[in-house]
N, CA and C atoms as a LAMMPS dump frame, in Angstrom:
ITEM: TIMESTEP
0
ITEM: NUMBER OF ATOMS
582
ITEM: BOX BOUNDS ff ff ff
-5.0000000000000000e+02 5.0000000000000000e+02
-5.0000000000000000e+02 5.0000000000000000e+02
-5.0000000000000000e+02 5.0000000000000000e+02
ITEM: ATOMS id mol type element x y z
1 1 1 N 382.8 -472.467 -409.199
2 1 2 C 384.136 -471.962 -409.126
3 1 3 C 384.171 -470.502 -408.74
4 2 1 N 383.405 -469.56 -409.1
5 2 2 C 383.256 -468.293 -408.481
6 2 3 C 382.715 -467.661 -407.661
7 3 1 N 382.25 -468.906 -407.214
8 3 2 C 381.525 -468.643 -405.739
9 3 3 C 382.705 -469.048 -404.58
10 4 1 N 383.743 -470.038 -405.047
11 4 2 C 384.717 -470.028 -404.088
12 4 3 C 386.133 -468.916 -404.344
13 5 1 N 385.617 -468.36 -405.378
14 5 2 C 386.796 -467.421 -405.858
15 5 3 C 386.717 -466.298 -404.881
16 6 1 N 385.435 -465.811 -404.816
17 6 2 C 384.985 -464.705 -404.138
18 6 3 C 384.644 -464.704 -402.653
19 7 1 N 384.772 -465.964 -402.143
20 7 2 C 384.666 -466.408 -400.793
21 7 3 C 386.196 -466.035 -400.106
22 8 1 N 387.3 -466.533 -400.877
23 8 2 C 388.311 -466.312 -400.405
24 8 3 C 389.159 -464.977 -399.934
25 9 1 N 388.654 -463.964 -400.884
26 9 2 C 388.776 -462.605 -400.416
27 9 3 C 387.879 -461.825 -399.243
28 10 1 N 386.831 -462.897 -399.084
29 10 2 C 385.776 -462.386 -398.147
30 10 3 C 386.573 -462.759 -396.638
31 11 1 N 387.305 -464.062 -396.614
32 11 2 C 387.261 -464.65 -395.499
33 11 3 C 388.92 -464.086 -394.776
34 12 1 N 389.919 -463.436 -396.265
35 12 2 C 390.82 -463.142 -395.971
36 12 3 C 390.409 -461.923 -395.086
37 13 1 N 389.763 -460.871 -395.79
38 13 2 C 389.118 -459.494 -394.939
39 13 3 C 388.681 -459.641 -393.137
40 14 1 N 387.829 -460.628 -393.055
41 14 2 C 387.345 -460.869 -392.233
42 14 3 C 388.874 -461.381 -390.921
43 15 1 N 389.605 -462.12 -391.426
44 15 2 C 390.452 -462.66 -390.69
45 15 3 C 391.896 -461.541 -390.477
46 16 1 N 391.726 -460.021 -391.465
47 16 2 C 392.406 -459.192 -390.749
48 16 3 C 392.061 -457.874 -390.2
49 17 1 N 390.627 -458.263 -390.067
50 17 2 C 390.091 -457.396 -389.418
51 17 3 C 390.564 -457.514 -387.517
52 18 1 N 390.603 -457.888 -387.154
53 18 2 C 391.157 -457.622 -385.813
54 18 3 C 392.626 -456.904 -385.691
55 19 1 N 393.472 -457.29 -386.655
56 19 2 C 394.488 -456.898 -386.343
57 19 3 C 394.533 -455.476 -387.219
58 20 1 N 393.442 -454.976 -388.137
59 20 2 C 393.117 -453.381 -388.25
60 20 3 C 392.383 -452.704 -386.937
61 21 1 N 391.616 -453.02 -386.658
62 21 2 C 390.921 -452.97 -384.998
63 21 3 C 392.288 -452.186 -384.049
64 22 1 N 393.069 -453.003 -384.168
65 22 2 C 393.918 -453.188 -383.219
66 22 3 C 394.994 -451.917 -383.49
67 23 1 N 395.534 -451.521 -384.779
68 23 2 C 396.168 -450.554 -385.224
69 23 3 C 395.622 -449.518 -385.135
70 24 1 N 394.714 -449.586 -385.233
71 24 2 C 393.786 -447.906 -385.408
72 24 3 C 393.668 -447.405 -383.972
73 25 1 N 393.079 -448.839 -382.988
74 25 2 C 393.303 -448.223 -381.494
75 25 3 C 394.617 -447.91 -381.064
76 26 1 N 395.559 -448.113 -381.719
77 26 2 C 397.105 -447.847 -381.063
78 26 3 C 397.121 -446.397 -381.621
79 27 1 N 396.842 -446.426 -382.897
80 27 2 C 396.968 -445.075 -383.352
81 27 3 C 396.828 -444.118 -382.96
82 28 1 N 394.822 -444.271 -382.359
83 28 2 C 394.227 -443.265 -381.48
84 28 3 C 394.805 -442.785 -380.449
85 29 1 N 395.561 -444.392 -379.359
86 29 2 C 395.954 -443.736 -378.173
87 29 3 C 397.246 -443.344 -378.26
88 30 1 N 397.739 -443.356 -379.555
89 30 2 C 399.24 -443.019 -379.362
90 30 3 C 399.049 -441.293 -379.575
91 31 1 N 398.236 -440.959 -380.561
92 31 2 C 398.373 -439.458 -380.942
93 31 3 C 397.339 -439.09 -379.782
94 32 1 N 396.252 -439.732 -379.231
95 32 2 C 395.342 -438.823 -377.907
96 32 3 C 396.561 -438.449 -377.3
97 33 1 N 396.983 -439.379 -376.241
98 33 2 C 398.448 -439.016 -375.511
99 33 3 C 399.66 -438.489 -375.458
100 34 1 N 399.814 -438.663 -377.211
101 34 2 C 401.518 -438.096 -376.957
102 34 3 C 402.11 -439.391 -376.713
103 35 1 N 403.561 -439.192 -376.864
104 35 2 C 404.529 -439.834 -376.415
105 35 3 C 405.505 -440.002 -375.491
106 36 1 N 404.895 -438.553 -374.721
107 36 2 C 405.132 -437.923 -373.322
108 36 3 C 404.373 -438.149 -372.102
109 37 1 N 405.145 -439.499 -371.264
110 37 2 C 403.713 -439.536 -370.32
111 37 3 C 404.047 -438.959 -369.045
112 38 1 N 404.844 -437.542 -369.264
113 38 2 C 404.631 -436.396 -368.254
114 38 3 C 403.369 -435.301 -368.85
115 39 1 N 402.591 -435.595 -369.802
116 39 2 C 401.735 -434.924 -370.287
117 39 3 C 400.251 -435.548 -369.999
118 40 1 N 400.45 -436.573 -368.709
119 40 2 C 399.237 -437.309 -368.158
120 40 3 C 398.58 -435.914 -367.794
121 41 1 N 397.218 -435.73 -367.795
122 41 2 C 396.18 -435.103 -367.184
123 41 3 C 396.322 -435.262 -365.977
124 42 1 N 395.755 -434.268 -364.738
125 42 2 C 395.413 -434.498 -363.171
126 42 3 C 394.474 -434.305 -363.077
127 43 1 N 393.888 -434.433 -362.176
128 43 2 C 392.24 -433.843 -361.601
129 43 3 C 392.344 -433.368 -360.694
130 44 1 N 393.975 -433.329 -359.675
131 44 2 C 393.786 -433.049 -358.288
132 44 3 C 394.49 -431.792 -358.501
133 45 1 N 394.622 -431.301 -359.755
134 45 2 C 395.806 -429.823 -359.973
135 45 3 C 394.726 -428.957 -359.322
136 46 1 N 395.001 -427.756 -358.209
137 46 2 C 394.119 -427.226 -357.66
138 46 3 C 393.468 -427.426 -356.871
139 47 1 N 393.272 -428.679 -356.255
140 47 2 C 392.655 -429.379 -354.981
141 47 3 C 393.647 -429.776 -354.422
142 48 1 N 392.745 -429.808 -352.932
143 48 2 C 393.536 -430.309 -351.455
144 48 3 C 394.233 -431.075 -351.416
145 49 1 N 395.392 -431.79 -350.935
146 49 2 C 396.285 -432.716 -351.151
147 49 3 C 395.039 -433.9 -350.005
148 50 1 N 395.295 -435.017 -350.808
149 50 2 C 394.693 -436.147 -350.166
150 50 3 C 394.707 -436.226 -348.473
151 51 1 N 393.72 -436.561 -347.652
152 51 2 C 393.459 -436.348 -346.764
153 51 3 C 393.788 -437.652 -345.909
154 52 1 N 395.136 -438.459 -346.145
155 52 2 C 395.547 -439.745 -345.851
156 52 3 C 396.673 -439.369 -345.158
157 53 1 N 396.684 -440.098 -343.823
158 53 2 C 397.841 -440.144 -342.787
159 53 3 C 398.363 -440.996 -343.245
160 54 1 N 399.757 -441.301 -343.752
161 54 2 C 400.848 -442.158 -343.481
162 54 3 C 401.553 -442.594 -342.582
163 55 1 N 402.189 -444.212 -341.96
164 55 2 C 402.639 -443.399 -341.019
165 55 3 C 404.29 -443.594 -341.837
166 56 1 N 405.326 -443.321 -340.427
167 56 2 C 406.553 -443.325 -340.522
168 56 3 C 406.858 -444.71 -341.18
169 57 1 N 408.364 -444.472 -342.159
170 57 2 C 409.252 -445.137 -342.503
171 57 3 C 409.673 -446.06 -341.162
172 58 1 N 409.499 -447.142 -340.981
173 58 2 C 409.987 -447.794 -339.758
174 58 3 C 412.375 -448.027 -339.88
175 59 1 N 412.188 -447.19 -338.89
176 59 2 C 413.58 -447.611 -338.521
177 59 3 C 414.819 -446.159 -339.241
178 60 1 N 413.213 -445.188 -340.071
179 60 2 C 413.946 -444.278 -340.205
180 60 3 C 414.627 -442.761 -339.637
181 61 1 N 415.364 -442.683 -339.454
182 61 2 C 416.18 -441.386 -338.744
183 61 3 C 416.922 -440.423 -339.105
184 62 1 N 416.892 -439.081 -338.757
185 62 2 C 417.826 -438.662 -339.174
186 62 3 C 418.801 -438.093 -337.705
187 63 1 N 420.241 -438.478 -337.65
188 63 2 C 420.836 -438.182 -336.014
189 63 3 C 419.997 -438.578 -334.926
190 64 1 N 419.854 -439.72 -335.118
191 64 2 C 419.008 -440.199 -333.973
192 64 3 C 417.722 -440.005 -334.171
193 65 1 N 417.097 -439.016 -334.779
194 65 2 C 415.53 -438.835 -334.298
195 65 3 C 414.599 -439.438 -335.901
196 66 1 N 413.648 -439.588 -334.963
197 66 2 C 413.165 -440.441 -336.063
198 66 3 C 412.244 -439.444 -336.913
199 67 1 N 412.338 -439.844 -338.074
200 67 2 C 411.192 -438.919 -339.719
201 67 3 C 410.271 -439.58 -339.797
202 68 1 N 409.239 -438.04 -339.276
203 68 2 C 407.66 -438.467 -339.077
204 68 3 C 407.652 -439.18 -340.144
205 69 1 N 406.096 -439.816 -340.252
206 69 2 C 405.169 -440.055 -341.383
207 69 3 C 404.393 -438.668 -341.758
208 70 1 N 403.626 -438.988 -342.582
209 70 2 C 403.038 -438.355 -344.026
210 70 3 C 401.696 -437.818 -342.52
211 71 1 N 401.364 -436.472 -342.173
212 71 2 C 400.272 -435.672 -341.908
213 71 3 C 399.918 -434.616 -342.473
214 72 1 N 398.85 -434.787 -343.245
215 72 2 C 397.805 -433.926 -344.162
216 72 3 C 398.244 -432.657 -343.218
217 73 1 N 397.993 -432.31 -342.11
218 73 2 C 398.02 -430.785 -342.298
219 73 3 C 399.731 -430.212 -342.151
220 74 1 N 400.429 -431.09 -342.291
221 74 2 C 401.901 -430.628 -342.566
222 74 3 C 402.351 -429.734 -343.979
223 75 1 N 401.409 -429.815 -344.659
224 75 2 C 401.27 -428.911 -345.922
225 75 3 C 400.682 -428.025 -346.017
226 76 1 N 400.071 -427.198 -345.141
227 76 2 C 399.423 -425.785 -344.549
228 76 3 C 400.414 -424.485 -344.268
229 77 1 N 400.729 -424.013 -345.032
230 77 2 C 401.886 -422.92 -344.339
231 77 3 C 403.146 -423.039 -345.071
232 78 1 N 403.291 -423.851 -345.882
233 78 2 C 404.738 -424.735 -346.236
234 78 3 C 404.633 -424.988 -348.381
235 79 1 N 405.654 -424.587 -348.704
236 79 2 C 405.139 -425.172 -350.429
237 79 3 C 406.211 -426.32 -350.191
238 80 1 N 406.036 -427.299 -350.323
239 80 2 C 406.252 -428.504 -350.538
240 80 3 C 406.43 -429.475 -351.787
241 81 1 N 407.307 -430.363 -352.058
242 81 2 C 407.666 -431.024 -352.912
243 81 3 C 407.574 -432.478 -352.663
244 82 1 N 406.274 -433.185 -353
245 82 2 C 406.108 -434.797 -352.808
246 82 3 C 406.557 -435.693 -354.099
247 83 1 N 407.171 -436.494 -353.391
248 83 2 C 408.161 -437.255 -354.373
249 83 3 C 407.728 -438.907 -354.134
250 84 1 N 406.886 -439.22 -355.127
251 84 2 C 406.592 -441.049 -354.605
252 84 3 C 407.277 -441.757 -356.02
253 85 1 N 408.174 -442.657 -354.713
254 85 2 C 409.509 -443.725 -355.162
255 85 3 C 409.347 -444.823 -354.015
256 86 1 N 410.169 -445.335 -354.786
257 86 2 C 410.325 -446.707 -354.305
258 86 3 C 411.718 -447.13 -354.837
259 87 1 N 412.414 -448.193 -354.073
260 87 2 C 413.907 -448.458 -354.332
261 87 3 C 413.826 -449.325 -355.489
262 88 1 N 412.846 -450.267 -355.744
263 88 2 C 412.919 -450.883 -357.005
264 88 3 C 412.984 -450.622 -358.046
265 89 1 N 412.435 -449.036 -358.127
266 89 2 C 412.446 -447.596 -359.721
267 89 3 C 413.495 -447.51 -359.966
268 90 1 N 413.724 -448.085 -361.278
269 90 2 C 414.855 -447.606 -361.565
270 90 3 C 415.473 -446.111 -361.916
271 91 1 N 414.321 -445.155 -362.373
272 91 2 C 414.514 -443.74 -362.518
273 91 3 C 414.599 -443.556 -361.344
274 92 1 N 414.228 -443.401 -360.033
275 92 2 C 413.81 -443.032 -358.895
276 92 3 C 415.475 -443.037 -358.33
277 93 1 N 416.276 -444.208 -358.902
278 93 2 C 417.947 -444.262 -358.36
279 93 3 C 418.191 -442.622 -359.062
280 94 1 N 417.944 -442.474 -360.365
281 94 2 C 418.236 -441.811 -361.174
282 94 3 C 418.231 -439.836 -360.624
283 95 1 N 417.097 -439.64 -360.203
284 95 2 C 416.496 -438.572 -359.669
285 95 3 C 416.828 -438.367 -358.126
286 96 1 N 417.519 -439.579 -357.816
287 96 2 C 417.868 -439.482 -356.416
288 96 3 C 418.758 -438.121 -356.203
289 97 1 N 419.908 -437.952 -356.904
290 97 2 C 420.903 -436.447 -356.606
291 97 3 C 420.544 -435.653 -356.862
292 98 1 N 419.218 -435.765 -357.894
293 98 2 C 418.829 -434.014 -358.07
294 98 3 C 417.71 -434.019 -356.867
295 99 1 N 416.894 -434.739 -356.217
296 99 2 C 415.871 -434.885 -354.886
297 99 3 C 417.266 -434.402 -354.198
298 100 1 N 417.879 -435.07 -354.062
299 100 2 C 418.878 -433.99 -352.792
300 100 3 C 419.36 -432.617 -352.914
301 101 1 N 419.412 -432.689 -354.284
302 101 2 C 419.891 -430.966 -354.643
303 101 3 C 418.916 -429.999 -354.032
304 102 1 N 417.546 -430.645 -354.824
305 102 2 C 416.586 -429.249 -354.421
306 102 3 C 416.294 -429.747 -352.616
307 103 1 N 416.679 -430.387 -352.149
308 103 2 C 416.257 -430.566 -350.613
309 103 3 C 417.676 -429.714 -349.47
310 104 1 N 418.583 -429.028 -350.607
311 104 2 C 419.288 -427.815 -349.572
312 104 3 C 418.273 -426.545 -349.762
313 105 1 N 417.438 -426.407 -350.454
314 105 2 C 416.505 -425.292 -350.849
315 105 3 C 415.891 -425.122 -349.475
316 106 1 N 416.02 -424.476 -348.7
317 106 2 C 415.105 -424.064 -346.994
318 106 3 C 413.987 -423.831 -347.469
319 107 1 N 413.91 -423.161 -348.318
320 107 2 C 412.169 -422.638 -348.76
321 107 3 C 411.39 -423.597 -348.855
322 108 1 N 411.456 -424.576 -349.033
323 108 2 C 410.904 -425.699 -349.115
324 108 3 C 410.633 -427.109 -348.551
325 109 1 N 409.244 -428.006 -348.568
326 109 2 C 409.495 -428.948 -347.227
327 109 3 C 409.84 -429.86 -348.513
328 110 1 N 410.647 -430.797 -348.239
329 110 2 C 410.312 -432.121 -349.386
330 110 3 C 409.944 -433.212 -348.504
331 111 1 N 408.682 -434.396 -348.998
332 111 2 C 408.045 -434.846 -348.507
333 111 3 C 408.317 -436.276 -349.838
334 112 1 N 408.48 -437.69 -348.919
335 112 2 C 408.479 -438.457 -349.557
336 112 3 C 407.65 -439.838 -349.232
337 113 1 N 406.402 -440.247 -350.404
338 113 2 C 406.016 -440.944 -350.5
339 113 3 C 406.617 -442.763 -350.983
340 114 1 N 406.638 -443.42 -349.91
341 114 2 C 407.612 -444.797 -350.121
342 114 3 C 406.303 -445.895 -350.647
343 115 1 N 406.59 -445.686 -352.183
344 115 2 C 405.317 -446.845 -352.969
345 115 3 C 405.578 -448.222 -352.498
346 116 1 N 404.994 -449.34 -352.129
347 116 2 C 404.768 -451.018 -352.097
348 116 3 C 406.067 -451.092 -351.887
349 117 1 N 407.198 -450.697 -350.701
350 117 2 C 408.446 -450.753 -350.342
351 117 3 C 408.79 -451.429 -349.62
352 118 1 N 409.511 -452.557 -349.448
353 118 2 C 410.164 -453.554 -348.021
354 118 3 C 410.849 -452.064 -347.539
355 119 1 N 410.646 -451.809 -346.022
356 119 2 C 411.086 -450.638 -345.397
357 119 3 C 412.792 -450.99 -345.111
358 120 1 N 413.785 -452.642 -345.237
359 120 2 C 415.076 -452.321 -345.173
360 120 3 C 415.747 -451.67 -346.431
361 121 1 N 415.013 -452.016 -347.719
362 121 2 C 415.327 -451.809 -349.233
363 121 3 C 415.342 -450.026 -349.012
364 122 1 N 413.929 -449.732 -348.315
365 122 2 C 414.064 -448.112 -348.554
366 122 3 C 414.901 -447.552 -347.915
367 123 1 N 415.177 -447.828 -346.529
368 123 2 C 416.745 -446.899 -345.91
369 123 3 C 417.48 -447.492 -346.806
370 124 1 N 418.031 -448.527 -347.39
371 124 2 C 419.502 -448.389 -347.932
372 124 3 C 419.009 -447.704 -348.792
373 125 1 N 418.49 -447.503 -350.118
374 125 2 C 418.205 -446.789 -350.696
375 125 3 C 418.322 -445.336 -350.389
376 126 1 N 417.921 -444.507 -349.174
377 126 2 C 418.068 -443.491 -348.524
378 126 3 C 419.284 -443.481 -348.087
379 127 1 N 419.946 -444.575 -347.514
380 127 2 C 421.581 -444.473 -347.286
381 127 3 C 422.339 -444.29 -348.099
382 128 1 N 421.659 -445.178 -349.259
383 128 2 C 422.979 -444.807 -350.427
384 128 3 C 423.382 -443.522 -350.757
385 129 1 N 422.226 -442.54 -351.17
386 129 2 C 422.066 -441.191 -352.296
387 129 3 C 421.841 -440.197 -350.865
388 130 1 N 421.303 -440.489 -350.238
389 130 2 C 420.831 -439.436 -349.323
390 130 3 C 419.284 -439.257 -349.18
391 131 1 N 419.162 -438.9 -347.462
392 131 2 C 417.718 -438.847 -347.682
393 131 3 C 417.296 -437.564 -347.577
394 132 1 N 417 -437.109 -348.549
395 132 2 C 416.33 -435.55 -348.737
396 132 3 C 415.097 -435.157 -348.066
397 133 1 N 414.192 -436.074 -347.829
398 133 2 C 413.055 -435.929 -347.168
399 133 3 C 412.924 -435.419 -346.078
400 134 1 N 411.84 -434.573 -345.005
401 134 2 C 411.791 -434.007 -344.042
402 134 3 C 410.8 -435.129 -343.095
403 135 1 N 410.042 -435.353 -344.139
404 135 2 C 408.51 -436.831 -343.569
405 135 3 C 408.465 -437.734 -345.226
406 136 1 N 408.429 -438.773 -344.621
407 136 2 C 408.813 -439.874 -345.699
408 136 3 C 407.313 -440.904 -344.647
409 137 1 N 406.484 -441.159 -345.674
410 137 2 C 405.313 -441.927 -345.456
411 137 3 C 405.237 -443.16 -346.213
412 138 1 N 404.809 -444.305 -345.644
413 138 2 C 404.88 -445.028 -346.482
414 138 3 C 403.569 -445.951 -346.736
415 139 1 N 403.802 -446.038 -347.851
416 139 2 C 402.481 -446.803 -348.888
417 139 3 C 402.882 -447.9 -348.861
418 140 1 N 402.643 -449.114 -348.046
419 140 2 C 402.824 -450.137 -347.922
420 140 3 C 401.89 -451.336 -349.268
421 141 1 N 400.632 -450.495 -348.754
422 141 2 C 399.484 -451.011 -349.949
423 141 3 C 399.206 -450.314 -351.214
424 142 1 N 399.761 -449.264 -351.539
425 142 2 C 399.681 -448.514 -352.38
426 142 3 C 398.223 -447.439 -352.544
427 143 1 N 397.85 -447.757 -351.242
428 143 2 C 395.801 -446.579 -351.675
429 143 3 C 396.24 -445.539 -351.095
430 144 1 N 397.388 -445.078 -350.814
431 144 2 C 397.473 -443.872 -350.726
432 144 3 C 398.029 -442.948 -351.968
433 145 1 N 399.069 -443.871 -352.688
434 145 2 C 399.095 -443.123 -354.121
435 145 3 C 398.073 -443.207 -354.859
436 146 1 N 397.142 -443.842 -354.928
437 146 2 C 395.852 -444.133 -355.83
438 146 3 C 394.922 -442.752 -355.302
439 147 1 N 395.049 -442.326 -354.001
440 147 2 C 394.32 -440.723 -354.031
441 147 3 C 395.073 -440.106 -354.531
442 148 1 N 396.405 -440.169 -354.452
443 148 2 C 396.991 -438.642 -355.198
444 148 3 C 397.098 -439.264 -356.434
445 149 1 N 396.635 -440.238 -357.258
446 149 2 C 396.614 -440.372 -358.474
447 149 3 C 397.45 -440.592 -359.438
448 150 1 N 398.232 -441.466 -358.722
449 150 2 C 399.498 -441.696 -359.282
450 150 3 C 399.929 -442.964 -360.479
451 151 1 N 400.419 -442.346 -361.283
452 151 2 C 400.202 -443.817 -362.612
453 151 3 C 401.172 -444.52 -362.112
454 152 1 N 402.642 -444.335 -361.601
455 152 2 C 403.363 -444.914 -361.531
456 152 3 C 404.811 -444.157 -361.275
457 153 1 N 405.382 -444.833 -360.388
458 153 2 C 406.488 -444.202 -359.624
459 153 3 C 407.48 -444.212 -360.814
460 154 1 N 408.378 -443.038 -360.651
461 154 2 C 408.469 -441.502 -359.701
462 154 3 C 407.389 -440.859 -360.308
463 155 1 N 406.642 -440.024 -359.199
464 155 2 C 405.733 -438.955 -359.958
465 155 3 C 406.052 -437.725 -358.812
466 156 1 N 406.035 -436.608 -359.164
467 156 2 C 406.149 -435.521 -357.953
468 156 3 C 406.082 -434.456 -358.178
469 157 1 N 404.834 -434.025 -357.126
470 157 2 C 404.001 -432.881 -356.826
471 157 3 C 404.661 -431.574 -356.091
472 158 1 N 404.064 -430.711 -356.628
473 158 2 C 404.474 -429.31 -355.958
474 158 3 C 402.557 -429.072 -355.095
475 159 1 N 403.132 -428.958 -354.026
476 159 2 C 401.649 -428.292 -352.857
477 159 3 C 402.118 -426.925 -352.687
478 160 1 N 401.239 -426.268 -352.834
479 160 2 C 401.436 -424.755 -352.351
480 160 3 C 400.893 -424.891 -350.878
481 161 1 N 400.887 -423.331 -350.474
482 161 2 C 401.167 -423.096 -348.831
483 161 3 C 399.174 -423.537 -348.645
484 162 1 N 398.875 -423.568 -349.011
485 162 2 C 397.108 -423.957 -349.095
486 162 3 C 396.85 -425.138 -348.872
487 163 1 N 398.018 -426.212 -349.196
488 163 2 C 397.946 -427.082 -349.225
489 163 3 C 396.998 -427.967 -350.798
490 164 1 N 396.98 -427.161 -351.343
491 164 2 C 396.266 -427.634 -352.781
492 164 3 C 397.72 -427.987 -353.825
493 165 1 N 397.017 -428.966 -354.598
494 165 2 C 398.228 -429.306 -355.302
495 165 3 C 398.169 -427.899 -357.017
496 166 1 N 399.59 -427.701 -356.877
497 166 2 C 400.026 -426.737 -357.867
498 166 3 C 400.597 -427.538 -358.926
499 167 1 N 401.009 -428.4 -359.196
500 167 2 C 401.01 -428.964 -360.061
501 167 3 C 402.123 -430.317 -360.302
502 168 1 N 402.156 -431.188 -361.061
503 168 2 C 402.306 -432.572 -361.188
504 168 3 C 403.322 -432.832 -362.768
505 169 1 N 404.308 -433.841 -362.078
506 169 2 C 405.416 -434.264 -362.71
507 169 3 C 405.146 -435.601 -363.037
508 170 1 N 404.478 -436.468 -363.698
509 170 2 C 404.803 -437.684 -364.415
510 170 3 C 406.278 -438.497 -364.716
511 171 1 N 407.219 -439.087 -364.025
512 171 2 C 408.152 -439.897 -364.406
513 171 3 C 409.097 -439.036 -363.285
514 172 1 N 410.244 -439.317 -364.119
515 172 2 C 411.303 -439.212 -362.898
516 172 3 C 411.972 -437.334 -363.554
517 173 1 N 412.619 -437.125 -362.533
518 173 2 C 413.084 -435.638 -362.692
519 173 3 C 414.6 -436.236 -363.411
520 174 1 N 414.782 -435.387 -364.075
521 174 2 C 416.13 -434.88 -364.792
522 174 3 C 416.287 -433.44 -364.959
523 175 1 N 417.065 -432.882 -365.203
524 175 2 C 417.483 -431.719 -365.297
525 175 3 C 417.085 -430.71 -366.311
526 176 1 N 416.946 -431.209 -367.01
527 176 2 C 416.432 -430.566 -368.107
528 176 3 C 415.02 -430.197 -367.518
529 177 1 N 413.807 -431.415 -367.171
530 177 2 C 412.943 -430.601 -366.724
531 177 3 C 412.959 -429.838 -365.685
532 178 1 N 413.64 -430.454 -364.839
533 178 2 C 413.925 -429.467 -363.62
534 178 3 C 414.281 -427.955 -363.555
535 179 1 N 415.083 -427.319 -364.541
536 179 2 C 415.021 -426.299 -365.108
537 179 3 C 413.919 -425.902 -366.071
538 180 1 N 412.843 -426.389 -366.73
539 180 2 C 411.752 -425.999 -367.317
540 180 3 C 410.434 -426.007 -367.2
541 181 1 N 410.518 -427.064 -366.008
542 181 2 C 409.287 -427.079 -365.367
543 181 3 C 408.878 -426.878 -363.987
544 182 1 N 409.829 -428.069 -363.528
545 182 2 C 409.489 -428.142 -362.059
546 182 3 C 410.2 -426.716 -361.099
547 183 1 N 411.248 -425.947 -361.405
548 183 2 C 411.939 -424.863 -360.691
549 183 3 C 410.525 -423.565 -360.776
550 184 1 N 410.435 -423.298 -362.366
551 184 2 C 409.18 -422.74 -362.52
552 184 3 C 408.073 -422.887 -362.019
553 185 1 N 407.925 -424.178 -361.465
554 185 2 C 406.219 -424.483 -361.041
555 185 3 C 406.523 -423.984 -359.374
556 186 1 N 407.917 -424.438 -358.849
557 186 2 C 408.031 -424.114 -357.354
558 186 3 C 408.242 -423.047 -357.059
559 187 1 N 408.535 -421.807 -358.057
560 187 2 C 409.109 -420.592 -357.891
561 187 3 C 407.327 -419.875 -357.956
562 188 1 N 406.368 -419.947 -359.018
563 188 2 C 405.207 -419.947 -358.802
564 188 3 C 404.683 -420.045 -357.672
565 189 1 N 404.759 -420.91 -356.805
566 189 2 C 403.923 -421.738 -355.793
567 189 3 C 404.823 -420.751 -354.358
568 190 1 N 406.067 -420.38 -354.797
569 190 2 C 406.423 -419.845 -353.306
570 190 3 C 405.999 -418.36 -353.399
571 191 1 N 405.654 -417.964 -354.633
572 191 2 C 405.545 -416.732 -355.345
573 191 3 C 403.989 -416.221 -354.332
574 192 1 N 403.075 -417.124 -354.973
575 192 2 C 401.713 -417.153 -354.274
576 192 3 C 401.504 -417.408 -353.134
577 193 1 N 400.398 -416.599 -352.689
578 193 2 C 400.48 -416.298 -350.746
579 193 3 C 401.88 -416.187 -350.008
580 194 1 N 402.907 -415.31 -350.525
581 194 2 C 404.262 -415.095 -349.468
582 194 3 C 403.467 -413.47 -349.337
């Protein structure tokens, strides 16, 4: 009888051990990370912007003429603002009027990366809100956001005139950061080498 007494607490342990396993790893990655996943790490903060030609948005224009694709040395000379969306993001609808706000800014090129996009979805999308972009490239397969390292659309980069990336936005813009981070990071970036 006390050999099955003491079995039963053994076998209960054993059978919630996975689901302690399982809490403790949530735990870990919840406090490693934060709860902020604009507080993702980069590796490319300070390095060259990816060395990948895009080409053009098919069918896109602005007054007739058509908006290049994505060329690496178009970020040489220029601080720039890369913005990778896609019409299916739902933040990406969201961030759409403030992408047009900062795209009356002259000082600046804005450059838009089109993630795993049917190219009619992305002009209306661009028709609807406006297309802020100067060169809009598109990632049909997505290995071009996978060099710039992207977890997941909207994410968007400030390039300084070097063409090195100055630094990186995780999720979609709102205003709030836009005034605390991203204005600061571009005011930085036009600051250096003028």
């Amino acid at each position: 009888m006390s050999e099955i007494a003491t079995a039963a607490p053994k076998r209960r342990w054993v059978l919630a051990l996975p689901l302690v396993i399982f809490a403790a790893l949530a735990a870990l990655f919840w406090f490693r990370l934060g709860a902020d996943p604009s507080k993702l790490p980069s590796a490319l903060i300070g390095k060259q912007v990816p060395q990948t030609a895009l080409p053009a948005l098919p069918g896109l224009n602005d007054n007739g003429t058509p908006i290049p694709g994505l060329d690496p040395a178009a970020f040489l000379g220029k601080v720039s603002v890369v913005n990778v969306w896609a019409s299916w993001c739902v933040p990406c609808h969201d961030e759409a009027p403030i992408l047009t706000e900062l795209g009356n800014d002259k000082r600046l090129q804005l450059v838009g990366i089109n993630y795993k996009d049917a190219a009619d979805n992305a002009r209306r999308f661009l028709g609807r809100y406006g297309n802020p972009f100067g060169i809009v490239g598109a990632d049909s397969n997505g290995r071009a956001s996978i060099e710039w390292g992207v977890y997941g659309v909207p994410e968007t980069f400030i390039v300084g005139r070097d063409g090195k990336i100055a630094y990186k936005l995780v999720g979609g813009i709102n205003q709030d950061n836009l005034a605390k981070v991203l204005k600061p990071a571009i005011e930085k970036a036009l600051a250096a080498g003028s």
